[in-house]
C-alpha positions as CSV (number, residue, x, y, z in Angstrom):
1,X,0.0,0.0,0.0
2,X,3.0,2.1,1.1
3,X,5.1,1.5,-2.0
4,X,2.3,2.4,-4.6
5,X,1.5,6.0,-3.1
6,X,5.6,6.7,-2.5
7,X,6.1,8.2,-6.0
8,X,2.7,10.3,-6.2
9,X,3.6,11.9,-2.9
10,X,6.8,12.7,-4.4
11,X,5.6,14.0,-7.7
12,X,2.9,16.1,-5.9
13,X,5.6,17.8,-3.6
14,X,7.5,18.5,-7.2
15,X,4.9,20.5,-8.4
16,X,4.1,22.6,-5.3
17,X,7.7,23.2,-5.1
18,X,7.8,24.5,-9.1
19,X,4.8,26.3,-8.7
20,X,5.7,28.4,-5.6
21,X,9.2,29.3,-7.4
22,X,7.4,30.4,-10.4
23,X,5.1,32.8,-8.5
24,X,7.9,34.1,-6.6
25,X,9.7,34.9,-9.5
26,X,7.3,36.7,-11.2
27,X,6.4,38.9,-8.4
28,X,9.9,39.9,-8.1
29,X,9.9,40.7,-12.0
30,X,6.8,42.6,-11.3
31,X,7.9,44.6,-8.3
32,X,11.3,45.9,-10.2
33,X,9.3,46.5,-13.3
34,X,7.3,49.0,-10.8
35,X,10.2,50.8,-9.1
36,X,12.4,51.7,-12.6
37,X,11.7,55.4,-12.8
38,X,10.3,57.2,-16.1
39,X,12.1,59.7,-18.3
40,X,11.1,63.0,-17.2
41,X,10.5,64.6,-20.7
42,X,7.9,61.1,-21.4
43,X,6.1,62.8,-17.9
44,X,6.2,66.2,-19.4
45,X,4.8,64.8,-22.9
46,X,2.2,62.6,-20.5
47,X,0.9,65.9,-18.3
48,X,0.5,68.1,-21.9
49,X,-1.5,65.7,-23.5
50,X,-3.5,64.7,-20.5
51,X,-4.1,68.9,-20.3
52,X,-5.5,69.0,-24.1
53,X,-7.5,66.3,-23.8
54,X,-9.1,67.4,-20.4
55,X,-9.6,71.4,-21.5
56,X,-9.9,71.9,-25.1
57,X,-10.0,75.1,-26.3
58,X,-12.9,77.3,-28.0
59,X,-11.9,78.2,-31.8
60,X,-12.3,82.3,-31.8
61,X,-15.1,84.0,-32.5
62,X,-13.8,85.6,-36.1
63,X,-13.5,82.0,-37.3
64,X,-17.3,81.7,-36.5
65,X,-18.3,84.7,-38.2
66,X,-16.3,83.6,-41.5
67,X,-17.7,80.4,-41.4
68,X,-21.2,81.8,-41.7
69,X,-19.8,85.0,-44.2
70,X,-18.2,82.0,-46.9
71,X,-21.8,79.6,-45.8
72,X,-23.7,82.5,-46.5
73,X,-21.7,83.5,-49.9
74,X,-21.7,79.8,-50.6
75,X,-25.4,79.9,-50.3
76,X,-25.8,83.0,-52.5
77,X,-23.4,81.5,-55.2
78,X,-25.3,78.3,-55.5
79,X,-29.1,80.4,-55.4
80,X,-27.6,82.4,-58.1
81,X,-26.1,79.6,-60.1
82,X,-29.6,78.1,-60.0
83,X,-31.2,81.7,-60.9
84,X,-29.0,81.2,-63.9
85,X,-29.4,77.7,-64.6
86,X,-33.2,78.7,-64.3
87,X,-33.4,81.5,-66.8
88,X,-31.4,79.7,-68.9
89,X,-33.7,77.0,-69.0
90,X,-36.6,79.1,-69.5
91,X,-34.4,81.0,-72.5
92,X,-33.9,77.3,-74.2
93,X,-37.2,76.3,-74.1
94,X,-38.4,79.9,-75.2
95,X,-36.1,79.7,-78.2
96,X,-37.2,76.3,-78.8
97,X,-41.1,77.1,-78.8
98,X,-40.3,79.9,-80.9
99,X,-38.5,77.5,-83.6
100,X,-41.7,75.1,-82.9
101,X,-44.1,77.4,-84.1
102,X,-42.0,79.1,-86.7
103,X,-41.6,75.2,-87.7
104,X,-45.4,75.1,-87.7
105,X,-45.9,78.4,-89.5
106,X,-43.7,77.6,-92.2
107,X,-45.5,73.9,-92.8
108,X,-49.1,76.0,-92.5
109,X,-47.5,78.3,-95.1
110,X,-46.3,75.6,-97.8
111,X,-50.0,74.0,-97.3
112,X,-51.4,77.2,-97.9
113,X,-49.1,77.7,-101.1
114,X,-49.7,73.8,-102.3
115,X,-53.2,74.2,-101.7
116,X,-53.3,77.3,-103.8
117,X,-51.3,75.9,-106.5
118,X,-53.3,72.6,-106.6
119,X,-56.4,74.6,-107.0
120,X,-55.4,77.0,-109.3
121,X,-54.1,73.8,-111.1
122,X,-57.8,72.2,-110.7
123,X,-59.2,75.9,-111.8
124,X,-57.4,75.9,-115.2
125,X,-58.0,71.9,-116.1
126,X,-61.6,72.7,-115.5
127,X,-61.5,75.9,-117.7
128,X,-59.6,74.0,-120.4
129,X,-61.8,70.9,-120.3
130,X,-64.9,73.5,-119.8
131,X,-63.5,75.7,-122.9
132,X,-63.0,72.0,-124.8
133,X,-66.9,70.7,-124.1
134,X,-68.0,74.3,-125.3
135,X,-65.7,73.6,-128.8
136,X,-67.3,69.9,-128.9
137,X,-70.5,71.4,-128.5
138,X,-70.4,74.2,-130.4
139,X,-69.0,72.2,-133.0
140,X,-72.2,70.1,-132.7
141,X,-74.4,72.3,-132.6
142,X,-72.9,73.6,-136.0
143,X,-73.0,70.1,-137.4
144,X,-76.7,69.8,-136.0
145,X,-77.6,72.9,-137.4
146,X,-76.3,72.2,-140.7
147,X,-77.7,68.9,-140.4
148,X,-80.9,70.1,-139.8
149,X,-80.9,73.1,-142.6
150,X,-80.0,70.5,-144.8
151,X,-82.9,68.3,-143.6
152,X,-85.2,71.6,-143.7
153,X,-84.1,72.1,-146.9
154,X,-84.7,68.9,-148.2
155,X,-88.1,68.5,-145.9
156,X,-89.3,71.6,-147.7
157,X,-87.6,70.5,-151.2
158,X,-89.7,66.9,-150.3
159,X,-92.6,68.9,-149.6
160,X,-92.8,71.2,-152.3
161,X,-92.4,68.3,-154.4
162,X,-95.0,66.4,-152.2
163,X,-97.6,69.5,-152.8
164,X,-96.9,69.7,-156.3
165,X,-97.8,65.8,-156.9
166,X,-100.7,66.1,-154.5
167,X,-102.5,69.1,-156.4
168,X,-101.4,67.4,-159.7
169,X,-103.6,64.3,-158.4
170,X,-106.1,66.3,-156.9
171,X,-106.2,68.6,-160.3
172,X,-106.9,65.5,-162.3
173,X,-109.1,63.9,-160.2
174,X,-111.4,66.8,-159.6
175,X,-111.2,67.0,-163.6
176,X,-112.4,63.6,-164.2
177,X,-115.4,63.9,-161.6
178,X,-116.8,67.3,-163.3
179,X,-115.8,65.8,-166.8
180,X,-118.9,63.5,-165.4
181,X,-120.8,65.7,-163.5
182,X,-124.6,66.2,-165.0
183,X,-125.6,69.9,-162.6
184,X,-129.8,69.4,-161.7
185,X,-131.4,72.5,-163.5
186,X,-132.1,73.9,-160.2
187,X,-128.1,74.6,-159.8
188,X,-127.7,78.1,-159.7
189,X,-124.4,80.2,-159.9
190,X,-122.0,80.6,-156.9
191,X,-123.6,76.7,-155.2
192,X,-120.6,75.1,-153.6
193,X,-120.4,71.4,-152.5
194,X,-117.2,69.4,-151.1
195,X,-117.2,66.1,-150.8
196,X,-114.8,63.6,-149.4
197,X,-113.4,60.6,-150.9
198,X,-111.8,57.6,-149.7
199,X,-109.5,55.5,-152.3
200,X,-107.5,52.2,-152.3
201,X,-103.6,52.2,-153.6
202,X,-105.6,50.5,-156.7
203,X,-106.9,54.2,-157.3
204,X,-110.6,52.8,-156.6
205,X,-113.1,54.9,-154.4
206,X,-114.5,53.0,-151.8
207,X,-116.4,55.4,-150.3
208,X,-117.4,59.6,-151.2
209,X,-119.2,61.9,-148.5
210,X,-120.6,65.4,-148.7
211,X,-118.7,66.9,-146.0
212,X,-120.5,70.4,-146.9
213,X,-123.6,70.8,-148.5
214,X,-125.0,73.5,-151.1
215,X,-128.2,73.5,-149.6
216,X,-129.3,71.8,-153.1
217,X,-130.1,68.1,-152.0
218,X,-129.9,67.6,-156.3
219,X,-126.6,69.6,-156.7
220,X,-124.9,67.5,-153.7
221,X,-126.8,63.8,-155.1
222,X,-125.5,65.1,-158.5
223,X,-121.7,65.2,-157.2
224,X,-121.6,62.1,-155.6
225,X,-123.0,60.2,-158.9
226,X,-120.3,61.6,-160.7
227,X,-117.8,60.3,-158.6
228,X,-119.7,56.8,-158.8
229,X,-119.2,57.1,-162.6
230,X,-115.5,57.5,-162.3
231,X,-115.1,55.0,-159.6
232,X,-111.2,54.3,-160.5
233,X,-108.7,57.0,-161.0
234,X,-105.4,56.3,-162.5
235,X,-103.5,59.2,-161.2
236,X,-103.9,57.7,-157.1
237,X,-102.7,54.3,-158.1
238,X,-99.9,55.6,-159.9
239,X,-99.0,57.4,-156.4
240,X,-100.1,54.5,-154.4
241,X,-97.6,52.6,-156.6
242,X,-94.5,55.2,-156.5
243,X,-94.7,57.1,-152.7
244,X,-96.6,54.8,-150.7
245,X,-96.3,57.2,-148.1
246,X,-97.6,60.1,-150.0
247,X,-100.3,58.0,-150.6
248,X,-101.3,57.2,-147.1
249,X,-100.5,60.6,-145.8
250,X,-102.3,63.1,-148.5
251,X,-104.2,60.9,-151.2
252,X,-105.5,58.2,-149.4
253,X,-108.8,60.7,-147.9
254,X,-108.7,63.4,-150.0
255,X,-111.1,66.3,-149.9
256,X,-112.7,68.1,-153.5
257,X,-114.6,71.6,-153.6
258,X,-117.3,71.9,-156.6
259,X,-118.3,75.1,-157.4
260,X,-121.2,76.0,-159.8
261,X,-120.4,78.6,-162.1
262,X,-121.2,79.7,-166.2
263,X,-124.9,78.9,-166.0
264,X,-126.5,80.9,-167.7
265,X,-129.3,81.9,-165.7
């Protein structure tokens, strides 16, 4: 039992031993670490900078009053570099509404102008095509005119041609009926009849009519039996034959006047 706690004791006692030499020995370091005196001019140094640090001093009062003079000028320089800034600004975007609307004034102008010249262009292509449609019609109207003197002209040419072949007709056909026309005794000078008569193109009558009597009921009778006695006449067929439209238009119902005259009374 004896023999197994021998070299713990000892080791124990060791380390008591070591660690009450090592404390000793540092307190002694300690202790003339404490008593070495200090360099006077270090203390000096020490006692200024402890008196800085404890009482600093107040700057004077003309630095404060030059601080606010340069704030204050400061201040003014930048207010008045904005004033500036400002009316510059304003004068940029003066100048540029003033280039806007002479922009816009000039554009308003050149419509004005291509307006203009677009309807003075539309102005004279009307006159010209106005000034060619009077030509055309003028020029037609001539032509019409002409036309229609020349159809005048032949219209009356036809006509007078037309009146001439109708009274030839009418001339012979009156001259046939009185060539067989036996007057009633009691016919008397001045007595007038006209009768109507109706032909075919064959130049027969088909039908006569006292359209206006004589007051003679033997002088009208006598008229109509002379046209019975006829009954044909040459002269309408041969017109019938050559202007069927004359025929139709003039011949076809043609009215005769008798007159009684040369009796000796």
């Amino acid at each position: 039992m004896n023999g197994s706690y021998g070299p713990a004791i000892v080791i124990s006692i060791a380390l008591h031993a070591l660690l009450i030499a090592v404390l000793t020995f540092g307190w002694e370091a300690k202790q003339e670490r404490e008593l070495k005196p200090m360099p006077k001019f270090v203390q000096a140094k020490l006692v200024q900078l402890e008196s800085k640090s404890d009482k600093p001093k107040a700057p004077p009062k003309v630095d404060l009053i030059e601080k606010k003079r340069r704030q204050q000028e400061l201040e003014r320089q930048q207010q008045a570099a904005a004033e500036q800034k400002r009316k510059a600004a304003a004068e940029r975007k003066k100048k540029e509404e003033a280039a806007k609307k002479r922009k816009a004034e000039e554009a308003r102008k050149k419509r004005e102008a291509e307006d203009k010249a677009r309807k003075e262009k539309e102005r004279k292509e009307k006159e010209r095509q106005d000034q060619l449609k009077q030509e055309r019609e003028s020029a037609f109207e001539e032509a019409l005119e002409d036309e229609e003197a020349l159809e005048d002209e032949e219209e009356w040419r036809d006509a007078s041609n037309d009146a001439a072949a109708v009274m030839s007709v009418a001339q012979a056909i009156q001259q046939r009926i009185e060539d067989a026309w036996n007057q009633p005794p009691s016919a008397r000078n001045g007595m007038v009849v006209e009768v109507q008569i109706n032909f075919v193109p064959t130049g027969r009558v088909v039908a006569s009519t006292i359209t206006r009597g004589s007051g003679n009921a033997a002088l009208d009778r006598s008229v109509l039996t002379a046209v019975k006695k006829v009954e044909v006449f040459p002269e309408v067929a041969e017109v019938a034959r050559e202007e069927p439209s004359l025929f139709e238009r003039q011949i076809r119902t043609t009215k005769l006047i008798f007159r009684v005259e040369g009796l000796r009374q």
